[in-house]
C-alpha positions in Angstrom: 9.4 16.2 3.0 7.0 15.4 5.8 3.7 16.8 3.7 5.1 14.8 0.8 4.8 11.9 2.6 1.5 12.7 4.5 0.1 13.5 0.9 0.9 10.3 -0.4 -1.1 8.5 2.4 -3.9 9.8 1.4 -3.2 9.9 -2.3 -3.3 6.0 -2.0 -5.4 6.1 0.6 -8.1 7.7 -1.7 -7.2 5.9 -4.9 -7.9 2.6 -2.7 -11.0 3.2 -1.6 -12.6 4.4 -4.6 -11.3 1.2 -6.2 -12.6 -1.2 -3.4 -9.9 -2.7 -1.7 -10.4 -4.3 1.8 -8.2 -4.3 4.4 -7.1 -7.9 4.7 -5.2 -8.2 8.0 -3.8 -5.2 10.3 -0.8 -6.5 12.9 1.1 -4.5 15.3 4.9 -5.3 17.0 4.2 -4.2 20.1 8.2 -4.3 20.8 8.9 -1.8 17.7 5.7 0.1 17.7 5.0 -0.6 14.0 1.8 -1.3 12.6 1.2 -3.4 9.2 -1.8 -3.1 7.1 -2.6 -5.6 4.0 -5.2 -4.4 1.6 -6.3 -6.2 -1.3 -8.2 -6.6 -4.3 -8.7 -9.8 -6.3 -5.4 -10.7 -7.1 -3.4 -7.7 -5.8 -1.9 -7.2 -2.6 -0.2 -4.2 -1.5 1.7 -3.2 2.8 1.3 -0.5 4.5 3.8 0.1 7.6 3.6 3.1 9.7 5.3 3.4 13.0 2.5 4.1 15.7 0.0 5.4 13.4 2.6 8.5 11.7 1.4 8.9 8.6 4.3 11.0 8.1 6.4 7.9 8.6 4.2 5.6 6.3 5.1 3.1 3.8 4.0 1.4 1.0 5.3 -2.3 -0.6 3.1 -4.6 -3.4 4.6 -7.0 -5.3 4.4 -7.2 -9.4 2.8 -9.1 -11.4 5.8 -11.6 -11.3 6.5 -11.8 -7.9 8.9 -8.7 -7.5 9.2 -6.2 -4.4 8.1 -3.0 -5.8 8.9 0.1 -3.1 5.6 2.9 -3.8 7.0 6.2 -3.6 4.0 7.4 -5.7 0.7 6.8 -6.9 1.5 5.6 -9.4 4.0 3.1 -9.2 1.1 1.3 -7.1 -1.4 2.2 -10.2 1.2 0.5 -12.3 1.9 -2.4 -10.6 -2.2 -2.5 -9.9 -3.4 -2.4 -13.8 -0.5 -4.8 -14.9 -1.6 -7.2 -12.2 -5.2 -6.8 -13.2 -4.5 -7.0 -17.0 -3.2 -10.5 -16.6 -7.1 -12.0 -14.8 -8.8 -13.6 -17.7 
């Protein structure tokens, strides 16, 4: 399950650079050891939290197009929640 994970990271990882997002903000809680990154891209945010940098640990949150928590467990559910998001930019 660990690869699965790992493999995702960079999934997203690559898909989001060869799209151009920025990273945004990156904050850590020194008490819980948990690092937040915020990437964006025009209109479309997405999280990433990883606990002291284990990408095996790593996850991913963006919101839809109407303002609902969607949980990434794969590409594409960020994909989707991306080219909905996009669609709606006139």
């Amino acid at each position: 399950m660990n690869n699965v994970q790992a493999n995702l990271h960079a999934r997203v990882h690559n898909w989001a650079d060869s799209i151009g997002f920025r990273l945004n903000a990156s904050q850590t809680n020194k008490k819980s050891k948990i690092i937040t990154n915020h990437y964006f891209f025009e209109t479309f945010n997405f999280f990433e939290k990883a606990r002291e940098n284990d990408l095996n640990h790593s996850k991913f949150l963006c919101f839809d197009m109407y303002g609902e928590k969607v949980n990434v467990n794969s590409l594409l559910d960020l994909q989707a929640a991306f080219f909905e998001n996009i669609s709606q930019l006139k």
